[in-house]
C-alpha positions in Angstrom: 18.8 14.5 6.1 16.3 14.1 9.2 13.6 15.5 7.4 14.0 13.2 4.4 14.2 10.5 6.5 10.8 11.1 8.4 9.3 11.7 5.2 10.6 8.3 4.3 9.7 6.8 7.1 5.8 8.2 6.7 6.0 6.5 2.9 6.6 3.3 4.9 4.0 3.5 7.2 1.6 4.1 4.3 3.0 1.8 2.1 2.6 -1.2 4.9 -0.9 0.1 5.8 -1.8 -0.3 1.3 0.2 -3.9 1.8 -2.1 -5.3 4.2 -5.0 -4.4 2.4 -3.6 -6.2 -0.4 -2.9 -9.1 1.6 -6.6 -9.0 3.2 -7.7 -9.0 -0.9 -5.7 -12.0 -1.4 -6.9 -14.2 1.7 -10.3 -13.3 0.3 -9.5 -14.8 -2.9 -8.1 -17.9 -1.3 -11.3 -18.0 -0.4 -13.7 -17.8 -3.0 -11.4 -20.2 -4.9 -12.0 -23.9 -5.4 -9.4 -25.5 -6.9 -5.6 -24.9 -5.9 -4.4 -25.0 -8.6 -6.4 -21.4 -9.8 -3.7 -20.1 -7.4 -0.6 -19.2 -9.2 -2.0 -17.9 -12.8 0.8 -16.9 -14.3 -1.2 -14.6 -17.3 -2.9 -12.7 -14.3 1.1 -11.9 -12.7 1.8 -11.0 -16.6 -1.1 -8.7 -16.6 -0.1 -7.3 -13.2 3.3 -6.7 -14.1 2.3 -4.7 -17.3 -0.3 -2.5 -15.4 2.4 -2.0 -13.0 5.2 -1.2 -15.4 2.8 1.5 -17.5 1.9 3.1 -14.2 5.4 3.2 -13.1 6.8 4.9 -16.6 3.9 7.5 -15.5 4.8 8.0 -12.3 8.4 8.4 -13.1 9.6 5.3 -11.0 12.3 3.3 -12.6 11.3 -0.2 -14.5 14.2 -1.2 -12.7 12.7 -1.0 -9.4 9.2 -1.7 -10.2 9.3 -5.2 -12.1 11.2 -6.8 -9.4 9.7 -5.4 -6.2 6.1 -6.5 -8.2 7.6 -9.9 -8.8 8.4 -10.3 -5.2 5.0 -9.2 -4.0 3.6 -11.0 -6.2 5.4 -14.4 -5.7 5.1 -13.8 -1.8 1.2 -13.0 -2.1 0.3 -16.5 -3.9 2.7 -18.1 -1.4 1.0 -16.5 1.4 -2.6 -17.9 -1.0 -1.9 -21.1 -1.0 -0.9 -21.3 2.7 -4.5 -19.9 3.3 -6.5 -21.5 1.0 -5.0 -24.7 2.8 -6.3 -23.7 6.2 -10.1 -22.8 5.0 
């Protein structure tokens, strides 16, 4: 049980290290934007959410998972937009 939790524990690391580069891509989008409202775009989090939903069936990571952990990032990362694009 040790090892599987440093192995764990190593996915975390690498997972938080991929989730700040994400975040770095959406402050740079808050940005290039102009208007506020381009924000939230609710096609583009459908589009995600399908990419993310084929890749997960590939990768053999339950829908059940994926969809709502994406959601979450998702709805976090345009919160965490707008809070940017209010500072620049």
């Amino acid at each position: 049980m040790a090892e599987l939790r440093v192995a764990i524990d190593a996915l975390d690391q690498e997972l938080v290290t991929l989730l700040a580069r994400r975040q770095a891509y959406i402050e740079r989008a808050a940005i290039l934007k102009h208007d506020r409202g381009t924000v939230r775009d609710q096609a583009r989090v459908e589009d995600v959410i399908a990419k993310v939903l084929v890749q997960a069936r590939a990768a053999g990571l339950s829908a059940d998972i994926a969809e709502p952990v994406w959601r979450t990032l998702i709805e976090q990362s345009i919160q965490h937009e707008l809070e940017a694009f209010d500072r620049k």
